[in-house]
N, C-alpha and C positions, 0 to 999 in steps of 0.2 A: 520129717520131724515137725510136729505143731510147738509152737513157741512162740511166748509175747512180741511184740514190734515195738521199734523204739524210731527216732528220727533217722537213723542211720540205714532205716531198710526203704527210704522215701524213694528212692533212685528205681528199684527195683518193683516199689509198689504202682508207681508212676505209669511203668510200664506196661504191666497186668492190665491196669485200668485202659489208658489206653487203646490196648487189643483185645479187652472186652466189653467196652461199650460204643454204639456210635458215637463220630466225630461231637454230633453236638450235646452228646451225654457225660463225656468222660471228664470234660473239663469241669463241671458242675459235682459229680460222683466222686473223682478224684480229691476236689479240694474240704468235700465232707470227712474223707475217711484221713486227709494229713492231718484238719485241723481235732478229728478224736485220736488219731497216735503221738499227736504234740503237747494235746491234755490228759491224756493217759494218769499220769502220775498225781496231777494234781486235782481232776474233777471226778476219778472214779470211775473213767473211760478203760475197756478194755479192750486192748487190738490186738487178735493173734493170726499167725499167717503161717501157712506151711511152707517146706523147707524144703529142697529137692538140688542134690548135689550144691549146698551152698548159695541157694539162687531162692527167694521167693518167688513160690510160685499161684500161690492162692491166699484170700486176707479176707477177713472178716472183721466187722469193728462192732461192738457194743459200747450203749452211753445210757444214765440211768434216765428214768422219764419220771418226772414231777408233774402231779396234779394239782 
């Protein structure tokens, strides 16, 4: 199931990231896509992450870009 992200799937995105980037990528990669699923509501940020027996398994994050 694909569906919005909210603070509550951090735990579970954390860990995606994690074991999908090198060590020295993930903490950098990682803290981009908390702070677009923490501003989600308020800046117009969109995070959606697929769903797999209850588990995030995959996440994507959009955010708009200003010229």
């Amino acid at each position: 199931m694909i569906r919005e992200l909210s603070a509550d799937d951090l735990l579970d995105i954390e860990e995606i990231f994690f074991n999908s980037f090198p060590i020295e990528e993930a903490p950098i990669t990682f803290t981009v896509i908390k702070k677009l699923v923490a501003q989600s509501a308020k800046e117009g940020n969109y995070c959606i992450g697929y769903q797999l027996d209850e588990k995030i398994v995959g996440v994507v994050g959009f955010s708009p870009v200003f010229f």
